[in-house]
N, C-alpha and C positions, 0 to 999 in steps of 0.2 A: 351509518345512515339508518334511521329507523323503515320498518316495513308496517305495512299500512293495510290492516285485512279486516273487511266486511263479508259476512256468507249471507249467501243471496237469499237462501226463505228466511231468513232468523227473526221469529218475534222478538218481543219487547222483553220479553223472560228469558229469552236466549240470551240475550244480549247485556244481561247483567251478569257479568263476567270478575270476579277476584283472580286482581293482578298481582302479583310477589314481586318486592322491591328490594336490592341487594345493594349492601356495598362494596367497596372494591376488595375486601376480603372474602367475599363470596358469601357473608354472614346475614342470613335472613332480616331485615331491617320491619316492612310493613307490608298491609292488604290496602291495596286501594280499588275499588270497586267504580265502575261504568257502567253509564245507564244508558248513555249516547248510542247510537244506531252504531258510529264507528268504532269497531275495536281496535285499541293500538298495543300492540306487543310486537316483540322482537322474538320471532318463535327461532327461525334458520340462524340469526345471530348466537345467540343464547345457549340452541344446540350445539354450533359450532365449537365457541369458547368451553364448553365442557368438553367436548371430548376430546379437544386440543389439550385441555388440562388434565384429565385423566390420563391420555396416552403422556405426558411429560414427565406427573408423578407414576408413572408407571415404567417408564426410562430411568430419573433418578432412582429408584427404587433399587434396579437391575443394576447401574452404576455404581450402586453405594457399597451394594451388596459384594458385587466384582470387589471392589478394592479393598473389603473388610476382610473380603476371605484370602487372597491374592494379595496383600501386601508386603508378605516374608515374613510379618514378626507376627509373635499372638500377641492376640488382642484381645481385652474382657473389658466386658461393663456390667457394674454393681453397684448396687444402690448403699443405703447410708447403714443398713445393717450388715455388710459384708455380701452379702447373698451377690453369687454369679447368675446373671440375670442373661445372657446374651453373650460368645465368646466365638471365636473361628477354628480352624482345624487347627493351625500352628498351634494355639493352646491347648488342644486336645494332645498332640504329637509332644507340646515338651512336658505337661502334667503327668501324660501314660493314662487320662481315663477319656473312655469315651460322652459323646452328648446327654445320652439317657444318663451317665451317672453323676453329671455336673449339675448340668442345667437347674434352677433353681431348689438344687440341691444341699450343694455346698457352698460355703463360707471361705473368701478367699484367705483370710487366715490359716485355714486349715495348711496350706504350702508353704507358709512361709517359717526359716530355720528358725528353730526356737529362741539360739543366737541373737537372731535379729528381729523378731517379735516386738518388742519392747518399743522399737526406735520406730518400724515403721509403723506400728500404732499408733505410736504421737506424730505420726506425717499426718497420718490419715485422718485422726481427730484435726490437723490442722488445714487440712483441703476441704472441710465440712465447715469449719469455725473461722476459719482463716486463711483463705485460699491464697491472700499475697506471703502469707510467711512461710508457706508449703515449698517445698525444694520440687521442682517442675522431674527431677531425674537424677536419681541415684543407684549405687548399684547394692546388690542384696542380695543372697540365695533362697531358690526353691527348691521347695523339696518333691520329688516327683511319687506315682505312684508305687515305687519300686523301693520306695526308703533313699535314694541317689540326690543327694543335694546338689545342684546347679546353680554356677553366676550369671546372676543376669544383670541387664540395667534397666530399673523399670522406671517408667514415665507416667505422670498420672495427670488428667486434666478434668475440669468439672465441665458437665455438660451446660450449658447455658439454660437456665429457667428451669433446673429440672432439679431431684435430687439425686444426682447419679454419675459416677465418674468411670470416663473410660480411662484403662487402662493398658499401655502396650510394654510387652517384655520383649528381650533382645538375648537369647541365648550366649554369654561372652566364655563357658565353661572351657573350648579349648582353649583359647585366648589366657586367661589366667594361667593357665597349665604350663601354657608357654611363657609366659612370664615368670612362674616360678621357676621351671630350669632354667632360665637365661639369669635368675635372680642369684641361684645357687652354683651355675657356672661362675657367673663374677665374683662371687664371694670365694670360690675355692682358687680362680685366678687373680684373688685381690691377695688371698693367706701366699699365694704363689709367689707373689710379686716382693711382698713384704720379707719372705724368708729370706729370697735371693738380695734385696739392701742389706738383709741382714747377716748375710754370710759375706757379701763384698765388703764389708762394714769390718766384721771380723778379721776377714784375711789381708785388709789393711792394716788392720791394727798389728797382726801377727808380722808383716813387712816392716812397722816401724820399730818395732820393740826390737825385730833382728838387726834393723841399724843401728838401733841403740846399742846395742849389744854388740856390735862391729866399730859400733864409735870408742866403748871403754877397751878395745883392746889393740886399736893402731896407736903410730906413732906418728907426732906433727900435727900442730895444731890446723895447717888448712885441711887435711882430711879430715881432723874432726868436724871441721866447718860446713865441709863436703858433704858429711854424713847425717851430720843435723840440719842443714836448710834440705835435703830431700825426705826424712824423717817430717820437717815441717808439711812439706807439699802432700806426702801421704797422708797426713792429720787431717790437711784440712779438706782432700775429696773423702776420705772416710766419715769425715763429721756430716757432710751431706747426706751422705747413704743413710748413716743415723738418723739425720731429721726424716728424711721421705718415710726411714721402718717407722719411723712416731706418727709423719704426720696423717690427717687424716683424709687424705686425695690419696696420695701418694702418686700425685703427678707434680706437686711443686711442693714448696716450703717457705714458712715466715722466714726472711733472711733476715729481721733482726736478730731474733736469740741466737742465730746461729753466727752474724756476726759478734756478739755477745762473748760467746763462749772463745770462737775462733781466737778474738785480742787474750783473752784469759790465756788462751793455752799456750800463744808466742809466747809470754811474759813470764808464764811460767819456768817453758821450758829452755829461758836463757837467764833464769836466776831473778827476775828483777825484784828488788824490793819495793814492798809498797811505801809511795810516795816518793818516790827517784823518778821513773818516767810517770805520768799523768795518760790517764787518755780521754778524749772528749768525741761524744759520740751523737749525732742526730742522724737518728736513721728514722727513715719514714716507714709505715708498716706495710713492705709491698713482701708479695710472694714471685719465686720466683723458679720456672722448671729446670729439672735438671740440668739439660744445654744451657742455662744460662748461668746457674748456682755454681755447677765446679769449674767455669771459667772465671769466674765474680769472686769467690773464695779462694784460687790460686794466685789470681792478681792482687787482693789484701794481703796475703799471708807473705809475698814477695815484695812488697810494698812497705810493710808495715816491721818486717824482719829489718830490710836494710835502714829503716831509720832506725831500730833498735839496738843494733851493730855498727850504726855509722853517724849518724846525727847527733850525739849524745858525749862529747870524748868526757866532760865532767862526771858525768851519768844521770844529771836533771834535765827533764822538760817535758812538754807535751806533744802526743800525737791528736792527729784529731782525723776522725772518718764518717765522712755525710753520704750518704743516699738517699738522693730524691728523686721521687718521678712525679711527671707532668704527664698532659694528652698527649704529649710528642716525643718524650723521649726519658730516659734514664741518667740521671749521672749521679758517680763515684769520685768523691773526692778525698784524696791521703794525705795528710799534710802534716808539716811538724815545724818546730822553730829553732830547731839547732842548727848548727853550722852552715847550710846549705851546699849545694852542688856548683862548683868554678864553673863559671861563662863557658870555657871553653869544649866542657864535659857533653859529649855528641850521645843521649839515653837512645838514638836509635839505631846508632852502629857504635855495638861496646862489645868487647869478648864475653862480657858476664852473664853468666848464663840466666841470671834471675830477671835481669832486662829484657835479655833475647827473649827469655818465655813471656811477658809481661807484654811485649808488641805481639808476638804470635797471638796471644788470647785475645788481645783489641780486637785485631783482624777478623779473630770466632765471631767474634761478639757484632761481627760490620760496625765498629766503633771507631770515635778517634781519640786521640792521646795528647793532652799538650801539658809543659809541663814550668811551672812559673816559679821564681828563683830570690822571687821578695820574699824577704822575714822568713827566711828557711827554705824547706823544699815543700810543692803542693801538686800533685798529681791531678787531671784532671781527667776522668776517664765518660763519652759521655757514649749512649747505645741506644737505637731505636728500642720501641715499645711493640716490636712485631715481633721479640723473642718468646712473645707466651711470657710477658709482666704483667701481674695482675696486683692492682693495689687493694688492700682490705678494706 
């Protein structure tokens, strides 16, 4: 509401008054000048709104300031030639110099590792040039007054309308530090892990070579048989151990080469010649952890032996072994087309010990077994996907 003032002696000369006309920015606009006996201005409004506004920027002021100097990180602002124009104590505290010997003294370049010089140069040229291709936060070292290079992560933004970017750093120096022994821990628990496959690897291998060596010197052909299907079982958790020393997790292993190699070395080690049995192989490329590799690889090797020994009395035909996984589950199929297994043949209650292990590892595996008697014999073995399967 406007106020409304006449002073009671005022001549006519009094009373020509230049009034100041403002917009809502508070920005001088024009004079307009009264000659009328009534003067009208807005004197108590006028005062009021000023020193409401002065005391407000006088508050944000103390506000801004609070939280530049109190925000935990340092913080700088520097214009387009480098120069530290404006910074808080955290940056005094992680540089090492005090105010008098920054403040438009130095060049934030001057801190940073020579290392890394280069790259954030061209950030920098690109926060001036190109503020949307500029990386908002990255990390880099500074170099303190001490010669003592530190990680930080530094964050840069342009001030709006101005040419000037603030800057805030994040001390992360023990943070790395600790990453790097956690880095070099695992690394000397990774060479740990590897040596130990590769000495169980070994000391299998040392186990089979002594059956072997215990096979050429009994007598009767079923101890030989005895000696070489457990000679087989130790191959084939040994070859596991192998893949883990190779691979490169060393938490699980491609099972195809390893089923690959597995058929090669039954085949081998019962004499087959090439082109007598066949084998036909669709495996899919899943990995697979230990728990689940040497239960998966003693059930082939069991599997795969007795159709080699039994399926075959002319000595022709083919084996064949699929592994495929789904979202739900695994399966392993062994199959062959020789003679097959009599109706009456009960695979879950048999004395033979290659069966009996063969349901024991199902069970590992929370698997089932079933086992179908068309065109030969086909195993069909299927296992949830909660064992740690991972397909590539």
């Amino acid at each position: 509401m406007k106020k409304y003032y006449t002073p009671a002696n005022a001549s006519e000369e009094d009373l020509m008054v230049k009034n100041k006309f403002y917009n809502k920015e508070d920005e001088f606009k024009a004079y307009k000048v009264y000659t009328n006996k009534k003067i009208y201005y807005e004197v108590e409004k006028e005062i009021s709104r000023r020193i409401k506004f002065k005391k407000f920027f006088n508050e944000s002021e103390v506000k801004y300031q609070t939280i530049f100097e109190n925000s935990g990180t340092a913080i700088v602002l520097y214009n387009e030639k480098g120069t530290l124009l404006m910074f808080n104590h955290e940056f005094e505290k992680i540089s090492g110099y005090s105010k008098d010997e920054l403040e438009d003294k130095r060049n934030w370049r001057e801190f940073i590792h020579k290392d890394d010089l280069a790259k954030i140069n061209e950030y920098n040229r690109l926060i001036f040039t190109d503020p949307n291709q500029a990386p908002n936060s990255y990390e880099t070292r500074l170099v303190d007054n001490y010669g003592i290079a530190k990680d930080v992560i530094l964050n840069m933004a342009m001030i709006p309308g101005e040419k000037l970017v603030l800057a805030s750093l994040v001390d992360i120096t023990e943070r790395k530090k600790a990453e790097r022994l956690l880095e070099e821990s695992l690394k000397e628990k990774e060479i740990l892990l590897r040596e130990i496959h590769h000495r169980v690897k070994n000391n299998m291998q040392i186990i089979s070579s002594l059956l072997n060596l215990q096979g050429s010197c009994v007598v009767g052909e079923e101890t030989i048989d005895v000696l070489k299907d457990s000679q087989g079982r130790v191959k084939s958790m040994a070859m596991v151990h192998e893949n883990l020393y190779q691979s490169p997790t060393l938490s699980d292993i491609n099972f195809k080469p390893y089923i690959e190699n597995l058929i090669k070395d039954i085949l081998n080690s019962y004499g087959i010649q090439e082109g007598t049995i066949k084998t036909k192989l669709e495996i899919d490329e899943i990995r697979l952890d230990i728990d689940t590799a040497i239960p998966c690889g003693l059930i082939i090797n069991e599997l795969v032996t007795n159709s080699v020994k039994y399926a075959f009395p002319q000595g022709k035909g083919t084996i064949t072994i699929k592994l495929k996984s789904s979202s739900d589950e695994v399966e392993l199929t062994i199959a062959d087309n020789g003679i097959g297994i009599p109706k009456d043949f009960d695979y879950k209650n048999i004395d033979s010990l290659g069966l009996q292990l063969v349901n024991i590892l199902v069970k590992q595996l929370n698997g089932k077994i079933t086992l179908e008697r068309s065109q030969g014999t086909r195993f069909k073995i299927k296992f949830n996907n909660e064992i740690k399967t991972k397909r590539i």
